[in-house]
BALOBA-1460 file (C-alpha; in Angstrom, 3 decimals):
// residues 292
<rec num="1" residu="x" x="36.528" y="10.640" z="29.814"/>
<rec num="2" residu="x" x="37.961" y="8.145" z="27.095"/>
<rec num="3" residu="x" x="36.623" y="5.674" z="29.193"/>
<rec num="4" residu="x" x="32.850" y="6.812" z="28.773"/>
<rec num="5" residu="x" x="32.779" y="7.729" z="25.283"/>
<rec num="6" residu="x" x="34.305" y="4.735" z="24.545"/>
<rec num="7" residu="x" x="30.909" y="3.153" z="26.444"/>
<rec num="8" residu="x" x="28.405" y="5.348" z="24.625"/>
<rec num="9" residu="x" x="29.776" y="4.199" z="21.395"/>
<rec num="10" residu="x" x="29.299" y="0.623" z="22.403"/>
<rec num="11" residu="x" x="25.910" y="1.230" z="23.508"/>
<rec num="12" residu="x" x="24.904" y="3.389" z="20.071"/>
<rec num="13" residu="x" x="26.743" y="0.478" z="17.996"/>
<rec num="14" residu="x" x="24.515" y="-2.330" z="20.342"/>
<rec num="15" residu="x" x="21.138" y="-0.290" z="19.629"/>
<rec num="16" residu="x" x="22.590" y="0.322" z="15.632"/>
<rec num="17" residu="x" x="22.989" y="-3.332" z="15.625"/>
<rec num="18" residu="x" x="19.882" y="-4.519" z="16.798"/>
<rec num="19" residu="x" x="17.613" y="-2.752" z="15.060"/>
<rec num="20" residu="x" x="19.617" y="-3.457" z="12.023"/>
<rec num="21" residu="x" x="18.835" y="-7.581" z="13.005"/>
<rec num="22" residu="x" x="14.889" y="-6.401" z="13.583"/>
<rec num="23" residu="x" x="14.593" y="-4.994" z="10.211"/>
<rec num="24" residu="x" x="16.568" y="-7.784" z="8.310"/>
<rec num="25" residu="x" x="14.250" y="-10.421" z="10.223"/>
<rec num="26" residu="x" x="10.981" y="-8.734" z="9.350"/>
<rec num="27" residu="x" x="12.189" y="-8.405" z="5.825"/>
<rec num="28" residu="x" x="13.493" y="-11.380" z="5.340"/>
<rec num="29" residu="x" x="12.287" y="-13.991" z="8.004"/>
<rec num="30" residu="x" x="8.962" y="-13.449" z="10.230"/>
<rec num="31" residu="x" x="6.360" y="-10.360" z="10.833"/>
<rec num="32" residu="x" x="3.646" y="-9.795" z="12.691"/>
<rec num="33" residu="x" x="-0.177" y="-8.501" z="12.695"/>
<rec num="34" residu="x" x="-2.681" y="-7.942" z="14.967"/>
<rec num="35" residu="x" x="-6.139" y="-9.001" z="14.014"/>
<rec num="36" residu="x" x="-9.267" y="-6.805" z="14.299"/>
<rec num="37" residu="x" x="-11.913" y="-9.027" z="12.875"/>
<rec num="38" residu="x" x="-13.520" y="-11.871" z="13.307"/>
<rec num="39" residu="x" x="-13.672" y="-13.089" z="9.420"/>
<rec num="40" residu="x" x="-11.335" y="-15.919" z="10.412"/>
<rec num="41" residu="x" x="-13.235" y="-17.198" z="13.502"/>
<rec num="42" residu="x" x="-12.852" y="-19.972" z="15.113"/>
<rec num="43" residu="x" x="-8.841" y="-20.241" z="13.705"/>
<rec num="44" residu="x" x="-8.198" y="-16.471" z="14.608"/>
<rec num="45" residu="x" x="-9.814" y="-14.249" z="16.851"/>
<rec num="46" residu="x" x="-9.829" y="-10.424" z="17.286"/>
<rec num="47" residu="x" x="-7.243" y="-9.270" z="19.682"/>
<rec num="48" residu="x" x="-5.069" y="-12.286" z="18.440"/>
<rec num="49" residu="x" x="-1.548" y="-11.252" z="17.417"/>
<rec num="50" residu="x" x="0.053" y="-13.453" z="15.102"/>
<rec num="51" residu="x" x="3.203" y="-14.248" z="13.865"/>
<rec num="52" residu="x" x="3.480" y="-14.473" z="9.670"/>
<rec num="53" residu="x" x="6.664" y="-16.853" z="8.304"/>
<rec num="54" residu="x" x="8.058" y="-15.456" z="5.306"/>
<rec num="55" residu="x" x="10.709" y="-17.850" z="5.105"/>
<rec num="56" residu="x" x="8.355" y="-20.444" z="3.836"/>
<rec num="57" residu="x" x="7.486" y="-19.015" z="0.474"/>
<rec num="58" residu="x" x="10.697" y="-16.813" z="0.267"/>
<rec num="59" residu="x" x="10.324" y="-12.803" z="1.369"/>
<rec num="60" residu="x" x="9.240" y="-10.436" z="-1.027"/>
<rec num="61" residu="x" x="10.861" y="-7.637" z="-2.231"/>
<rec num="62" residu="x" x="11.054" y="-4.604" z="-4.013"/>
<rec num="63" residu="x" x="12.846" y="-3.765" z="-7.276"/>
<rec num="64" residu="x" x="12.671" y="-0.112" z="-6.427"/>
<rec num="65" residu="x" x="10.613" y="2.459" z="-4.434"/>
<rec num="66" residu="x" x="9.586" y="4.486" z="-7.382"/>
<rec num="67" residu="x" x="5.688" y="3.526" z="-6.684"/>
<rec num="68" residu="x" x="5.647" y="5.801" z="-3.185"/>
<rec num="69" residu="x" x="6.493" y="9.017" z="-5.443"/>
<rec num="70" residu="x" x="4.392" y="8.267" z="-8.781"/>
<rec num="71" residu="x" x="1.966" y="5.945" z="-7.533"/>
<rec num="72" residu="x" x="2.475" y="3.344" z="-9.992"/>
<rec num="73" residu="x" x="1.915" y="-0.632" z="-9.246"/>
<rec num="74" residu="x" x="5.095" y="-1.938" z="-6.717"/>
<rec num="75" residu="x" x="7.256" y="-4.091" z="-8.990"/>
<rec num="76" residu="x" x="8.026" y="-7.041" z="-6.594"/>
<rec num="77" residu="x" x="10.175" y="-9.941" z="-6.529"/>
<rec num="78" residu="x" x="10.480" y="-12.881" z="-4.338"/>
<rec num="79" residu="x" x="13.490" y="-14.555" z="-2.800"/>
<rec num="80" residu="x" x="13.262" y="-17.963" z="-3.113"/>
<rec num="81" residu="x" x="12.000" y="-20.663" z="-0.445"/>
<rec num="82" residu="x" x="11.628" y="-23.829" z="0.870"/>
<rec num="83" residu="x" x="7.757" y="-24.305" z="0.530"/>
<rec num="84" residu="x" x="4.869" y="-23.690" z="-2.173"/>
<rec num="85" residu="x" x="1.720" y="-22.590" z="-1.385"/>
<rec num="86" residu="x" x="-0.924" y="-24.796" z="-0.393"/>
<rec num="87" residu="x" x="-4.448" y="-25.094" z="-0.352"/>
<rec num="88" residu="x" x="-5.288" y="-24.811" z="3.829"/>
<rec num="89" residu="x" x="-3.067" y="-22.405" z="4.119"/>
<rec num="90" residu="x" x="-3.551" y="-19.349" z="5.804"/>
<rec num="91" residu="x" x="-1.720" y="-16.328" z="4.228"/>
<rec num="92" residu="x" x="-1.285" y="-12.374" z="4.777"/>
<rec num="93" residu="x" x="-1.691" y="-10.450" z="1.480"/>
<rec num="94" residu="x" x="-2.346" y="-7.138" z="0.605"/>
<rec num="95" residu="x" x="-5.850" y="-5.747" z="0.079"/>
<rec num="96" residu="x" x="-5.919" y="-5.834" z="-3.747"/>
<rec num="97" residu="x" x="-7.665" y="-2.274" z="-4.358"/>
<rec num="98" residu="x" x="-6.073" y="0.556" z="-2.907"/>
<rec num="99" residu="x" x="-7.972" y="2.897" z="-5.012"/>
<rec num="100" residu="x" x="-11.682" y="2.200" z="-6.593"/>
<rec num="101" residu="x" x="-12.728" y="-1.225" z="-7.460"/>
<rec num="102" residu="x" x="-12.934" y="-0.986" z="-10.934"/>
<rec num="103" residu="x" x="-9.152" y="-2.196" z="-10.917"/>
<rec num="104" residu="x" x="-6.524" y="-4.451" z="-8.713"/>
<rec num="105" residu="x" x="-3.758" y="-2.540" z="-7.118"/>
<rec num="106" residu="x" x="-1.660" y="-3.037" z="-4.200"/>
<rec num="107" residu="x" x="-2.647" y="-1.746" z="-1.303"/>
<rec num="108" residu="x" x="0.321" y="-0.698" z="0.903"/>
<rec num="109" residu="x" x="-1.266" y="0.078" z="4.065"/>
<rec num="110" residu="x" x="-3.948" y="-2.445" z="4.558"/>
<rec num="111" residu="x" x="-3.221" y="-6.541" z="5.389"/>
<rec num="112" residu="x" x="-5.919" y="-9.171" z="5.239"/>
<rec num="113" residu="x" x="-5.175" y="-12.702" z="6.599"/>
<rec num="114" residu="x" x="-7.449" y="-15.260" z="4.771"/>
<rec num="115" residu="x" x="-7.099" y="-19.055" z="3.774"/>
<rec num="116" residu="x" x="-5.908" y="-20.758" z="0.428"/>
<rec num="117" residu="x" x="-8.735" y="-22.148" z="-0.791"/>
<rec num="118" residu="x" x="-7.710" y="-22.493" z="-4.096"/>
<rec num="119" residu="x" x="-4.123" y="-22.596" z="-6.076"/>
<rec num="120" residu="x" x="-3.238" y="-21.670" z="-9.740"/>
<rec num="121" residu="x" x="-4.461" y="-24.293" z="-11.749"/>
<rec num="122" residu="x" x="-7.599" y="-25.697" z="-9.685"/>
<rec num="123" residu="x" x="-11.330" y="-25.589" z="-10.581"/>
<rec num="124" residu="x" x="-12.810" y="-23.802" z="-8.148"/>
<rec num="125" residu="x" x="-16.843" y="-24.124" z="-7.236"/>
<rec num="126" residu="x" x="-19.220" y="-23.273" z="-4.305"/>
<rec num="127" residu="x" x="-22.149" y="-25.280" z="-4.960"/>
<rec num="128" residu="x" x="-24.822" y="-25.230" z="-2.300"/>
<rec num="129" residu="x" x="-22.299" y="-23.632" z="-0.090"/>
<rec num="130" residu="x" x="-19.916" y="-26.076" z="-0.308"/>
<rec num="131" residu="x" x="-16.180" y="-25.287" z="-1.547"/>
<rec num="132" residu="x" x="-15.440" y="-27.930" z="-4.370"/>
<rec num="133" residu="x" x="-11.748" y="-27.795" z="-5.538"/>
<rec num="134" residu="x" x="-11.335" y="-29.736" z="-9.063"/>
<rec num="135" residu="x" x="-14.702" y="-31.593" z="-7.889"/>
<rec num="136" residu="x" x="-13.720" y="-32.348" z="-4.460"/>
<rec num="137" residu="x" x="-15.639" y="-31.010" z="-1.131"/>
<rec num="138" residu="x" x="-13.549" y="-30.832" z="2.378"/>
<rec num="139" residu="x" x="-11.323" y="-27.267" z="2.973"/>
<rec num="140" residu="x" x="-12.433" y="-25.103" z="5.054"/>
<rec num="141" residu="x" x="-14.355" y="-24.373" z="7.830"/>
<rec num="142" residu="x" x="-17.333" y="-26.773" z="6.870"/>
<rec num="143" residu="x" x="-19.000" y="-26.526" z="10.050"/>
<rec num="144" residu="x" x="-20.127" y="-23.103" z="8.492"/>
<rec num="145" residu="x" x="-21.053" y="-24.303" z="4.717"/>
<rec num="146" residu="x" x="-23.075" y="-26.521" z="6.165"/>
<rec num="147" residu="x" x="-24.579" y="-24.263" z="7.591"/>
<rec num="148" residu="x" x="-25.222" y="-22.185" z="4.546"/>
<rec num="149" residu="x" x="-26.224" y="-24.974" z="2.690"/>
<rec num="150" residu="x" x="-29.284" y="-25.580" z="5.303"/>
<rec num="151" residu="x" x="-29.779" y="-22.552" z="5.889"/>
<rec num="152" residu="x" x="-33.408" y="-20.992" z="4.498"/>
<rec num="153" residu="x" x="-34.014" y="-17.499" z="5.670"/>
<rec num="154" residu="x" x="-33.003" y="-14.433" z="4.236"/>
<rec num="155" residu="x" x="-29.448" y="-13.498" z="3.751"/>
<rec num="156" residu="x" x="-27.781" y="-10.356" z="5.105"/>
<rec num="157" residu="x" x="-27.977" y="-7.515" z="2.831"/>
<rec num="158" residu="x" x="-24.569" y="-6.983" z="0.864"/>
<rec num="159" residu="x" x="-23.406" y="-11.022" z="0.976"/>
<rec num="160" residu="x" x="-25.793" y="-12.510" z="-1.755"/>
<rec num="161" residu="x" x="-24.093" y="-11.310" z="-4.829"/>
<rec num="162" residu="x" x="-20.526" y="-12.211" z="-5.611"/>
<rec num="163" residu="x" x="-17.621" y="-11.648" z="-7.427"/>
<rec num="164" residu="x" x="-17.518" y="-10.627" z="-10.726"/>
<rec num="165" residu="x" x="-20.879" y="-8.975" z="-9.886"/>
<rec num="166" residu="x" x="-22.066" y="-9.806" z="-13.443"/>
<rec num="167" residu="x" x="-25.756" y="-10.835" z="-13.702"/>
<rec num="168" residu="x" x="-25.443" y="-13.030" z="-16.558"/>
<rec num="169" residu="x" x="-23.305" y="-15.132" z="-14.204"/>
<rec num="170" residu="x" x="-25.673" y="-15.324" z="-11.830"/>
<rec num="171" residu="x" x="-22.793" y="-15.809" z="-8.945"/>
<rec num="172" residu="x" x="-23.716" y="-15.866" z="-5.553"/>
<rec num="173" residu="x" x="-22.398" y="-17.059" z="-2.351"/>
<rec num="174" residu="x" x="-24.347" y="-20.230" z="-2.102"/>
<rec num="175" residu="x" x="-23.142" y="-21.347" z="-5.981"/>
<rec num="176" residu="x" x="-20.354" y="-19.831" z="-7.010"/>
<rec num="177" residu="x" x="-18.228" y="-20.528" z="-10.562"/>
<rec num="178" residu="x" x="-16.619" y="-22.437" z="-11.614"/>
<rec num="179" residu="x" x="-13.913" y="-20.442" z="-11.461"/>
<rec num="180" residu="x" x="-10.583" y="-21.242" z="-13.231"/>
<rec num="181" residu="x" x="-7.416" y="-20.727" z="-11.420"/>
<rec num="182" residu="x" x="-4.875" y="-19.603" z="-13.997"/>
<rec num="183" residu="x" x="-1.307" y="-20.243" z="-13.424"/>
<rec num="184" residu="x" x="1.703" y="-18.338" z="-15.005"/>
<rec num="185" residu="x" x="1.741" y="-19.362" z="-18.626"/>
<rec num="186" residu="x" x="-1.107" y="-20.500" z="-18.879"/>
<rec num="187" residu="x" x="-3.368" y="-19.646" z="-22.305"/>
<rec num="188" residu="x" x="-6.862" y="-19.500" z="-22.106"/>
<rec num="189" residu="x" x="-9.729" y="-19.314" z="-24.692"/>
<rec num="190" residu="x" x="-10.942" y="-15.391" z="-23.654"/>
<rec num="191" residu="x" x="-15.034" y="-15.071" z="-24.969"/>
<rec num="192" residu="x" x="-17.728" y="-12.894" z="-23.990"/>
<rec num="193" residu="x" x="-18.255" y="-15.652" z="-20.875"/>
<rec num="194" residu="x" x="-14.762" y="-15.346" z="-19.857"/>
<rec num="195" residu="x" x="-13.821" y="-11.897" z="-20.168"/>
<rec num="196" residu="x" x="-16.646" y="-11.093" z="-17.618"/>
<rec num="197" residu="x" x="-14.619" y="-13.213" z="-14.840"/>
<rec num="198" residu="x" x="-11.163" y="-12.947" z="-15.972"/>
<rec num="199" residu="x" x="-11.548" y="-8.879" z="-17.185"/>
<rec num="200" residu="x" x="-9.857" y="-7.319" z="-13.977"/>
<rec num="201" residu="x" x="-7.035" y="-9.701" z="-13.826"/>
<rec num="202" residu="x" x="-5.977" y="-9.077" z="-17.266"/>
<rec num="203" residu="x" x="-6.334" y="-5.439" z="-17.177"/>
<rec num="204" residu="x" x="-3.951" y="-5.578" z="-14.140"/>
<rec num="205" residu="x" x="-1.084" y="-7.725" z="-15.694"/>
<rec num="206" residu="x" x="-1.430" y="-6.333" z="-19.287"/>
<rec num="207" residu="x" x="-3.326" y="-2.876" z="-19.152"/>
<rec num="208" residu="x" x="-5.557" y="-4.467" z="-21.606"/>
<rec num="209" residu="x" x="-8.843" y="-3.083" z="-21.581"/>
<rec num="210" residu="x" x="-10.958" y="-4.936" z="-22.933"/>
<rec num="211" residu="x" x="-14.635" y="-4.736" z="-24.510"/>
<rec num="212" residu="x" x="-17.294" y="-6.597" z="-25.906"/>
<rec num="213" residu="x" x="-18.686" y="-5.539" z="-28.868"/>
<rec num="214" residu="x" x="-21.389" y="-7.808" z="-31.158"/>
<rec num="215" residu="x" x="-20.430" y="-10.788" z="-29.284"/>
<rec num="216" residu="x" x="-17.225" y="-10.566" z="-29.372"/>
<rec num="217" residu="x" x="-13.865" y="-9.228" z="-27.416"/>
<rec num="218" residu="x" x="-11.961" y="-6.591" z="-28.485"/>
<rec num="219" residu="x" x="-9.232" y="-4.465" z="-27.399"/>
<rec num="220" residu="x" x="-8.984" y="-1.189" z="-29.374"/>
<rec num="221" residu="x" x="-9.188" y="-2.401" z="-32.568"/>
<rec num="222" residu="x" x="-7.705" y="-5.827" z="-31.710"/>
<rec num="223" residu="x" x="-9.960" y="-9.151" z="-31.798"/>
<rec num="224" residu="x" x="-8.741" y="-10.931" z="-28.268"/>
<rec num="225" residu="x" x="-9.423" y="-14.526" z="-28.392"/>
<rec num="226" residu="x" x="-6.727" y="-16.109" z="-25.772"/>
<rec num="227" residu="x" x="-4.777" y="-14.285" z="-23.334"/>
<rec num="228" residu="x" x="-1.243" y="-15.601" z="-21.865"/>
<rec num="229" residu="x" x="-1.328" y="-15.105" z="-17.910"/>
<rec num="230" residu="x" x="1.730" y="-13.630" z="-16.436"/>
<rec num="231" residu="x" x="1.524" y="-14.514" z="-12.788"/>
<rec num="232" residu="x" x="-0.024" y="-16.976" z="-10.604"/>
<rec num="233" residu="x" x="-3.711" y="-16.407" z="-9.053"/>
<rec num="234" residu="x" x="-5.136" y="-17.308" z="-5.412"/>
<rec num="235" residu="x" x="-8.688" y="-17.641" z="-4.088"/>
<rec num="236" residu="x" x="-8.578" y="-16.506" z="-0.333"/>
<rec num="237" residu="x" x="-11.140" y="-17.610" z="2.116"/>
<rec num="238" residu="x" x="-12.284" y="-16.896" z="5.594"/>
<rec num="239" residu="x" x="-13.328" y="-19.114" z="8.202"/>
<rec num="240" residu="x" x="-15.996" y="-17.431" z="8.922"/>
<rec num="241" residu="x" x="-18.247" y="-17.374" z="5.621"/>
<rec num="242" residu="x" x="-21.031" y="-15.398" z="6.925"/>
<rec num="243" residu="x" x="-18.834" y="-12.555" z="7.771"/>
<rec num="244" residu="x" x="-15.537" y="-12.403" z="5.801"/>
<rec num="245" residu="x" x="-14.622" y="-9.716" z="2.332"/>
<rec num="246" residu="x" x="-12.957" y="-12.304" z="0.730"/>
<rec num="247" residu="x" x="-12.335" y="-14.008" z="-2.509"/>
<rec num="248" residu="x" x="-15.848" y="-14.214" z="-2.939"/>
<rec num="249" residu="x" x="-16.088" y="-10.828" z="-3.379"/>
<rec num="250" residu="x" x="-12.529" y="-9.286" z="-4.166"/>
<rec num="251" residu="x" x="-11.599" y="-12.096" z="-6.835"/>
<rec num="252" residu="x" x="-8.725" y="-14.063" z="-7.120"/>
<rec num="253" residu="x" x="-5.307" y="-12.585" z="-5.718"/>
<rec num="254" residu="x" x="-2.183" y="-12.610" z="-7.420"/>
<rec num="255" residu="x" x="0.754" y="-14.147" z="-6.423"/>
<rec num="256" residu="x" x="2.695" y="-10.848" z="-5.639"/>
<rec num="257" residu="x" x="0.149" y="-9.632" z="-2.823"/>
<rec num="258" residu="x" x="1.448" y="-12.780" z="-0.772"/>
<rec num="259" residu="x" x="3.323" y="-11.671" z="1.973"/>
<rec num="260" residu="x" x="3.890" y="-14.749" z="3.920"/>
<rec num="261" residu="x" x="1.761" y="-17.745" z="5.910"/>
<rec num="262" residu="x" x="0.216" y="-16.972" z="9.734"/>
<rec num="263" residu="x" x="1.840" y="-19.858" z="11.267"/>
<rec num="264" residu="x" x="1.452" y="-19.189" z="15.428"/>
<rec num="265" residu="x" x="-1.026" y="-17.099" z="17.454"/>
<rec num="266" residu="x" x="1.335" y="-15.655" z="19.891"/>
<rec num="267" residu="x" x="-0.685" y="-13.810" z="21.909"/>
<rec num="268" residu="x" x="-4.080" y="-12.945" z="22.586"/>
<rec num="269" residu="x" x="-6.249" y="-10.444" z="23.816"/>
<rec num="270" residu="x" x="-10.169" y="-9.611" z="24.270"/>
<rec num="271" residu="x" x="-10.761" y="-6.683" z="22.418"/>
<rec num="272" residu="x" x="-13.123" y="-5.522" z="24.444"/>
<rec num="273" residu="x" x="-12.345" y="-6.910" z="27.955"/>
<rec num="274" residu="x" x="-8.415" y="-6.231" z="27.473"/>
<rec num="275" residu="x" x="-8.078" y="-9.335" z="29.056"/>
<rec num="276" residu="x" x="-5.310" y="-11.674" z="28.018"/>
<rec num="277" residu="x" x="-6.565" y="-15.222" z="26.357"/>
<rec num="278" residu="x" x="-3.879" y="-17.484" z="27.919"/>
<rec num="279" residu="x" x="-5.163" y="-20.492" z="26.846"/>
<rec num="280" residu="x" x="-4.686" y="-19.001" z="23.188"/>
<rec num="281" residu="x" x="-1.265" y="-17.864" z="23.747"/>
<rec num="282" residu="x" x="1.500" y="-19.976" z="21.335"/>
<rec num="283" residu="x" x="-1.396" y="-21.788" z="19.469"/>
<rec num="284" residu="x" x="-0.265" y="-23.153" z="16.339"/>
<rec num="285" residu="x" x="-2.208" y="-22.285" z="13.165"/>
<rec num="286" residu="x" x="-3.848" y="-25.655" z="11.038"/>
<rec num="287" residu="x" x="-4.073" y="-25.978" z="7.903"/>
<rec num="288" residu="x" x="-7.812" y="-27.930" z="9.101"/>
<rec num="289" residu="x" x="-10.475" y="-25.622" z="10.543"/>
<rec num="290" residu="x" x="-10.299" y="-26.745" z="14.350"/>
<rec num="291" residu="x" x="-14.410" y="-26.193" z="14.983"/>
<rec num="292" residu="x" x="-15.398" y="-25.831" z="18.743"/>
């Protein structure tokens, strides 16, 4: 009788144990997503299941869970790694508006797996739907903004009109900013032009809220005329322009949202088939845009 308790408690200690190793590994090391869309076509498919390395940019973590009983913003930190972002990079953040657009928040529930297009402290443009990075054309899938730069029909309702959805901007998905990456510390000059792009970011790291009134900001009673960033900002990208909520649309992303960078496909599936994509199976994920 000794004999076979003394065997169940080995087995409940082996079971104890190993999900004990699971969780520290997905906290700390690697997790992993299956993808529904096709926004990051041709790198990642729907059906693909990918594997996310948190290692890289160090895991982040949570001061406290008092934001699952009152709902405030998730105060994060992040352990620290062996890698900084990049631009090419494809990352896993969280959706930045888990309520109504009007403000960022983090979404808890809901994962989107983009590119880097841009990192704190680039100059970011789309001019003729081309991605120009501090002046310079070549990330991303070009294949596609060439595509949009030739193209001369009429674009698919709900795509035209960008990001910060301002009509004095005149933003678009064909010429976009440019759009100034801030990085943490950074200072900027805040006018009636740039509280129209830079409004919702502020108003997430501050509170601020900000107005114009007879050409000039204010908060409260308060003339604003620079504003001290607190945290690094990202512009996220999918491969596939014509179809991707992105960026483009959501704004920048801030540094906390990053979970960690897809690094391997390692398995794959056709969504609709259920058949398995071997040929897809342990495919690395490029920093390039691999076009077929």
């Amino acid at each position: 009788m000794k004999k076979i308790i003394k065997n169940i408690l080995q087995y409940i200690a082996v079971i104890v144990i190993s999900l004990v190793i699971a969780i520290l590994l997905r906290l700390f090391v690697v997790d992993f997503y299956s993808i529904p869309s096709d926004s990051m076509q041709p790198t990642i498919e729907p059906g693909d299941f990918i594997m996310v390395n948190k290692l890289s940019f160090g895991a982040r973590m949570y001061k406290n869970f008092d934001f699952l009983k009152d709902r405030t913003e998730p105060e994060t930190y992040r352990i620290k790694g062996f890698s900084k972002i990049h631009n090419g990079d494809v990352l896993v953040f969280n959706f930045p508006y888990s309520g109504g657009w009007d403000r960022i928040s983090m979404h808890l529930s809901r994962f989107y797996v983009k590119r880097c297009i841009g990192i704190p402290g680039d100059s970011l443009q789309i001019k003729g739907g081309f991605y120009e990075i501090n002046g310079r054309r070549g990330i991303g899938n070009l294949n596609d903004q060439e595509m949009l730069s030739n193209y001369r029909g009429e674009y698919p309702q709900g795509i035209y009109n960008t990001y910060p959805f301002d009509y004095r901007l005149g933003w678009n998905f064909i010429n976009f900013g440019p759009l100034y990456l801030p990085r943490k510390g950074d200072t900027l000059p805040i006018d009636t032009s740039a509280v129209q792009i830079y409004y919702k970011m502020i108003k997430y790291e501050s509170g601020l809220n900000l107005q114009e009134r007879e050409g000039q900001v204010w908060c409260g009673d308060s003339l604003v005329e620079r504003y001290t960033f607190r945290t690094n900002w990202y512009f996220m990208g999918g491969d596939n322009m014509w179809n991707s909520q992105d960026s483009r649309y959501l704004g920048p992303i801030p540094e906390e949202f990053i979970i960690g960078k897809a690094t391997l496909i390692l398995t794959a599936k056709d969504p609709e088939t259920k058949a398995y994509r071997w040929r897809r199976f342990f495919t690395r994920i490029r920093k390039e845009v691999k076009n077929r």
